[in-house]
N, C-alpha and C positions, 0 to 999 in steps of 0.2 A: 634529571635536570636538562630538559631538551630542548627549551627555550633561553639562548644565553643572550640576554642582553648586550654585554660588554664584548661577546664574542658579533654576534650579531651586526652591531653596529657599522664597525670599521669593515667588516665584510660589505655591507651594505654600500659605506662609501668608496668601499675602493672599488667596486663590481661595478656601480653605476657611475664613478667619478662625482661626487654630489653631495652636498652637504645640507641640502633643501629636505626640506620635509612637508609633509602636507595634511593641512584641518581636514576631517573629516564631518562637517557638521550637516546632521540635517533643517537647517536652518532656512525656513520657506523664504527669509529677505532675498535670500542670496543666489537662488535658485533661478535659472535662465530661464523665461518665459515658455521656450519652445518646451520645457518640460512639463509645463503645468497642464495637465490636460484636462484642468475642471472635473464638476464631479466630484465623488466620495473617493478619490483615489489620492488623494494628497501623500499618504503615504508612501504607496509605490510609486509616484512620480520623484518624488525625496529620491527613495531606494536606488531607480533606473539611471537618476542624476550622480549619485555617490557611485555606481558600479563603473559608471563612463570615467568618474575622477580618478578611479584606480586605473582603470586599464590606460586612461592616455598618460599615465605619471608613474605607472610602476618600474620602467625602466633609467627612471631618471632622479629620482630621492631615494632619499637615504631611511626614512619614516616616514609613522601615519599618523597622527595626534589625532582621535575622535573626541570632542569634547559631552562628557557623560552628563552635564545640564541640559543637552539640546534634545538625547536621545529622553533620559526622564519626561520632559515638557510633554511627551508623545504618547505616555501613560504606561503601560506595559504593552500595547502593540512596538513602540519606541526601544523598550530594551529589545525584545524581538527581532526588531529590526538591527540594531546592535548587533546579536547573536551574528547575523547572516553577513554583514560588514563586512565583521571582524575575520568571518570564515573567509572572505573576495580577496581579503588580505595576502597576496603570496609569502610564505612560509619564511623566506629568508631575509624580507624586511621588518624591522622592529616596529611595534604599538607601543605608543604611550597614553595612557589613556590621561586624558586632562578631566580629573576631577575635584583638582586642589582640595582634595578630600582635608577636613580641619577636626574631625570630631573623634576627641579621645577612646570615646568610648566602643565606637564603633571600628577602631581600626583595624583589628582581627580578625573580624567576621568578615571586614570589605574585603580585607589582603589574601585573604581564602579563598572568596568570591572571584576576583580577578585573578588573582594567577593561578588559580587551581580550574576552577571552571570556566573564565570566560580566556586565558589563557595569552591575554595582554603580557609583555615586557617589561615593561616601566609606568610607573603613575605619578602625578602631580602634589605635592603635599604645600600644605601651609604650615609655617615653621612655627606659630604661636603657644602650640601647646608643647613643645620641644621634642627634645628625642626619644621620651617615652612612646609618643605618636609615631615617630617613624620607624622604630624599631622593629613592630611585628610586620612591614611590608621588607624590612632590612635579614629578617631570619629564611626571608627565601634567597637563599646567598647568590642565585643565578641570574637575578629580577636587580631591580632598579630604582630609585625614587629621585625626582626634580625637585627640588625645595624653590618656593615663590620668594626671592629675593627680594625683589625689585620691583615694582608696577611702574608703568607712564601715569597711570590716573591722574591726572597734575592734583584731584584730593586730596590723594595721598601723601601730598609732599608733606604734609603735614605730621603726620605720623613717621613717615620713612626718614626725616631727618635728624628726630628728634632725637635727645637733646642738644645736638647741634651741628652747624654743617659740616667739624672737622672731626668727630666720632657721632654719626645718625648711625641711628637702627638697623638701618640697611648691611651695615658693613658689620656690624655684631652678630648680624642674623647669618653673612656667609662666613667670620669668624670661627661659631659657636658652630654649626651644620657642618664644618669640617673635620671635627673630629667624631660627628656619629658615624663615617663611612667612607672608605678609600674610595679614592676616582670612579676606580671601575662600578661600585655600586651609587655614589651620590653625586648628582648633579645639578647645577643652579639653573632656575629660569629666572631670566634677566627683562625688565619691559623698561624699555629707554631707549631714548635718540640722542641722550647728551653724551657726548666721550667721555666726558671728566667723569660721571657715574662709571660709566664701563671699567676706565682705567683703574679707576682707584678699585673697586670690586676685581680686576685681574691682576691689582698689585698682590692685593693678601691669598687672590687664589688661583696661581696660576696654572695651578695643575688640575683645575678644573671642567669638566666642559659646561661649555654654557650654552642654553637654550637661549636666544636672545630674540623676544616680540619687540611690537610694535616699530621698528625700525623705519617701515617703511612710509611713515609718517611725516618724517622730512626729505626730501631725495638727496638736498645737495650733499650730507654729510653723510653718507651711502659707505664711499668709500672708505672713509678714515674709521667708522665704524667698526667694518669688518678688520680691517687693519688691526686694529687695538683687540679688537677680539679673538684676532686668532694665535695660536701659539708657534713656533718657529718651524714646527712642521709643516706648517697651512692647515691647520685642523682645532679643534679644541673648543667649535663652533658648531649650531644644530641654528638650522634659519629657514621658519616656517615661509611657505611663498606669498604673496601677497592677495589676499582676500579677495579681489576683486581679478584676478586670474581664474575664479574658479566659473564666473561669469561669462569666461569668453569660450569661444566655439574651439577658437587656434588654441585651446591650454596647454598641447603637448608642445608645436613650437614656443611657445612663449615661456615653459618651462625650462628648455633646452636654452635660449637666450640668454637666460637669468644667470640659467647653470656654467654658462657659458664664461659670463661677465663675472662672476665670485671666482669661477677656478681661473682666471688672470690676475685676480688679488693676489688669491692661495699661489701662484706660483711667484712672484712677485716677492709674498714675504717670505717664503722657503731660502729664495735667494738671497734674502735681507740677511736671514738669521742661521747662519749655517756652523756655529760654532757650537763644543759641546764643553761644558764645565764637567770634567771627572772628580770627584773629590782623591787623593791619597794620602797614604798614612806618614809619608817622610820620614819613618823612623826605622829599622830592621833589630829586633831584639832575638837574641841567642835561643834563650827557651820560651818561644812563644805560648801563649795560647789560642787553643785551637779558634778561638771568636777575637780574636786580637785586633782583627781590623775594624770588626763589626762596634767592638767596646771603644774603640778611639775615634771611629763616625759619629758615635751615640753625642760624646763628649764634643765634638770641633761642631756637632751642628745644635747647640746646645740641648740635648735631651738630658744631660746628666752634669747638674751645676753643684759646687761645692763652698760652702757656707754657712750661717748660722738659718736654718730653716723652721720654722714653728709648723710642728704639722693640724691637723685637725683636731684629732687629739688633744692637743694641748705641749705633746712633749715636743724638746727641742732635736732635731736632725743636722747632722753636718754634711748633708747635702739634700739636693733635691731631685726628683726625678720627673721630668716630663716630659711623656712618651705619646703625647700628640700630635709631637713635630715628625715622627716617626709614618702616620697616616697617610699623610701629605708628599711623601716622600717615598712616589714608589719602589726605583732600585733599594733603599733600606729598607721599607717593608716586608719585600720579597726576601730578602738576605734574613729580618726574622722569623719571615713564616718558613724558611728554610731548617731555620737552625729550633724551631718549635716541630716542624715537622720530624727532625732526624731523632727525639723523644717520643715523638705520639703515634709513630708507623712502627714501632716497636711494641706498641698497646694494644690489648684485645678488645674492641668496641663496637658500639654498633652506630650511638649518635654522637656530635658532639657537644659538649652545652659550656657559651660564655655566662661569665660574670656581668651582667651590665653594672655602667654600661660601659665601661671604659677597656672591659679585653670582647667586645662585641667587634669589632673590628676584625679584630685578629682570627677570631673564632670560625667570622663567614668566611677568611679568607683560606682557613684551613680544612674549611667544609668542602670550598671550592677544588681546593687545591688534592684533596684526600680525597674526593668525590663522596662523603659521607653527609647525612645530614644534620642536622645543627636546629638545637634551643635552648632555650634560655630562660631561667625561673627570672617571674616580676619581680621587681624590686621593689613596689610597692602594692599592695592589692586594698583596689579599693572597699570599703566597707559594705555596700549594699552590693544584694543581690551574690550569690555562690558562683564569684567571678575563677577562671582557673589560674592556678600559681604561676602555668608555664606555657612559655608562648610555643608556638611551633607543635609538629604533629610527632609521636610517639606511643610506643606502648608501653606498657608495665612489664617488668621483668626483664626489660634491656636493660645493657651496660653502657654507663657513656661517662665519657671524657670530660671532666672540669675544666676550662682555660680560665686562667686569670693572667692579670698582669705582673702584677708585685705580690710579692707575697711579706704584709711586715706583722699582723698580731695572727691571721689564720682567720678573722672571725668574721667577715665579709664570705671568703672563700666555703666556708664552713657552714653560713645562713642559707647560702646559695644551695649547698648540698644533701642540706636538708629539706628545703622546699622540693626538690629535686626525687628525694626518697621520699617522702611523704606521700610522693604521687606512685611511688611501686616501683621506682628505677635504681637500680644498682651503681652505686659506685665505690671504687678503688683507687683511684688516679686523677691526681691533681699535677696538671701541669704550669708551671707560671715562667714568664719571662726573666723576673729578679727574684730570686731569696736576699730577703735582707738578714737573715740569718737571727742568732739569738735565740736558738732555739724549737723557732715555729714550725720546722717540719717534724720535731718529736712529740709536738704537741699536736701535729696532725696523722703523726700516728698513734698516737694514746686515741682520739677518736677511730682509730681505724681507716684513716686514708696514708695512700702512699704519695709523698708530694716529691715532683721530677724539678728542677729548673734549669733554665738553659745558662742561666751566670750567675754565683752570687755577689752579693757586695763586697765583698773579700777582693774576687777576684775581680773585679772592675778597679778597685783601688787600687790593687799590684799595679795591676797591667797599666795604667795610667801615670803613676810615681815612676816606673820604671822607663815608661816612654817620654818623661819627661811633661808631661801633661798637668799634673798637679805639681810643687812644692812640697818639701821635709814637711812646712806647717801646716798643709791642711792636712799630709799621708798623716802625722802621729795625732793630730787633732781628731782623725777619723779612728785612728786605734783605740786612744780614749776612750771616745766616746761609743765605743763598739764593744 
């Protein structure tokens, strides 16, 4: 894993001071005359033009966005060209490659393509076909995927609002993209010059970074732009330079200018926002548990509600558990891939493989974090054609790690581990975040798995009656019904 995006990045910005990034396109409109030197050389004139762009701008951004429509147009001398780009590229600034790649069926083979052989960071996706599509560019735990929030197309508005201006599409789309992938690996690209789009897209996601195009389409509103966009550190902001910079002879001062003019924002609002919200637990109990703090975070940022809940199923729950506010929320996050890790570095394994899609999150995190690699059987496999069960690279005869999240009947957990064997891989060990208990981990060992969890329902109930967190009626409503 030697390509780390998330690591990459903020090295990037902090080494160059920069939040600018720069198109890569071989794009004949846009190319400086003096470069064109007629003749069949069109290509290497592109080439000679793209090598100048690197070298006057490498010490000054932060990324490269080559966009993969411009190189294709070129036929395969074009990917070619690509290849050699990407190699001018220095090592310590991150690629994105813009390919708003959309198509289901192909996303395995591309995510292969690019981060295995052509050896890109991060890629562009369209969010339409959901997080089945971005999953297998997501099983490279160390890479990155921009989901297309947002276009300027003024077309678009049409689509992007619908069904209407106070819940549009738009905001469903960076919604719903938030819980296929924690910051570090998912990121929004944003195309707008109105604030009110910005803001309302960094109310639901602040913990996001946002690619933000088209910007520079209006100038006067330049500033308040970036303002709204950036988060209290001066960061949380990726801003391609303006297209018609790449035309000019001065591109390295006029990058430096730019760079200049945003890092007085960024310092600006560092100043503005220098307060931190700690959350604590206000409470001190006798004989704690050992996740005390982490079970009463769960519950005050509502990941764990209690009430009459209808689950899928059909049966009824006296609480509910929703562990996507968890994603979003780095310091929690980290505190559960802590307390997943202090079960699974105990295990003898070789990969790890989630459950999609909802302990995929967790899984990359703890591929990251364990430095092991990580996959994951389909959840659905399409009918045509002898598609494979599982995403991600491995062999037969390893041993790997099940993550799941909840654990309530086993038989999610249990589909998964089968698709998983069926391909020749060993498993023993399931690990999941909640046992809801009732018996499902004897039921997961009559199958012969050994199931770990880091809490069960039991104990979150304690720990929560006791801190005062719940009331007598939901604690004995929960005995009940337990």
């Amino acid at each position: 894993m030697h390509h780390e995006f998330y690591g990459k990045t903020p090295s990037a910005i902090a080494t160059n001071n920069s939040l600018l990034i720069v198109g890569l396109d071989p794009n004949p409109e846009m190319m400086p005359s003096e470069y064109l030197r007629g003749g069949d050389s069109l290509l290497e004139d592109l080439e000679t033009w793209l090598l100048w762009v690197i070298t006057s701008t490498s010490d000054r951004v932060c990324g490269y966005k080559p966009t993969l429509g411009f190189y294709q147009a070129l036929g395969s001398a074009g990917l070619e060209l690509l290849t050699r780009i990407l190699a001018a590229i220095p090592k310590s600034i991150p690629v994105i490659l813009d390919a708003k790649h959309s198509d289901l069926n192909t996303s395995t083979v591309f995510a292969k393509a690019i981060f295995e052989q052509w050896q890109v960071d991060a890629v562009t996706l369209t969010p339409y076909a959901g997080q089945d599509h971005a999953a297998p560019f997501l099983v490279y735990a160390d890479k990155a995927v921009f989901i297309l929030a947002h276009t300027s197309n003024p077309q678009a508005e049409t689509l992007q609002r619908y069904p209407s201006f106070e819940q549009p599409f738009y905001l469903q789309v960076v919604q719903e993209a938030q819980s296929w992938a924690t910051p570090e690996q998912l990121y929004l690209e944003v195309g707008t010059t109105n604030i009110e789009v910005l803001s309302k897209i960094r109310a639901i996601a602040p913990e996001r970074t946002i690619l933000l195009r088209s910007l520079w389409s209006k100038k006067n509103n330049l500033e308040s732009l970036i303002n709204t966009g950036l988060n209290s550190m001066g960061e949380g902001l990726l801003i391609p330079i303006p297209q018609d910079f790449l035309t000019s002879n001065n591109l390295a001062t006029e990058v430096a200018n730019l760079n200049q003019k945003l890092n007085t924002y960024r310092v600006a609002k560092t100043n503005q926002g220098a307060s931190c919200d700690l959350w604590t637990a206000d409470v001190c109990l006798l004989a704690s548990h050992p996740y005390q703090a982490l079970i009463l975070e769960l519950f005050d940022i509502g990941c764990l509600l209690f009430g009459e809940y209808v689950q899928a199923s059909g049966a009824t729950f006296s609480y509910y558990i929703d562990l996507r506010k968890i994603i979003s929320n780095p310091h929690l996050f980290n505190q559960v891939l802590d307390a997943y890790g202090d079960i699974v570095r105990q295990l003898e394994f070789d990969r790890i493989a989630g459950i999609p899609y909802g302990a995929l999150p967790t899984a990359t995190g703890l591929a990251l974090n364990l430095q092991r690699p990580m996959i994951f059987p389909r959840k659905e496999v399409k009918a045509h054609g002898t598609r494979r069960l599982i995403e991600g690279n491995f062999h037969p005869g390893e041993k790997v790690v099940v993550i799941d999240d909840i654990l309530i009947s086993g038989k999610s957990v249990m589909e998964g581990a089968e698709k998983l064997k069926s391909a020749g891989l060993n498993i023993e060990d399931i690990v999941v975040f909640i046992d809801h208990e009732g018996g499902v981990k004897d039921r997961l060992k009559d199958n012969g798995y050994r199931a770990h969890s880091v809490l069960t329902i039991s104990e979150i109930t304690d720990t929560l009656y006791e801190a005062g967190r719940i009331n007598e009626e939901q604690y004995n409503s929960f005995k009940e019904n337990h």
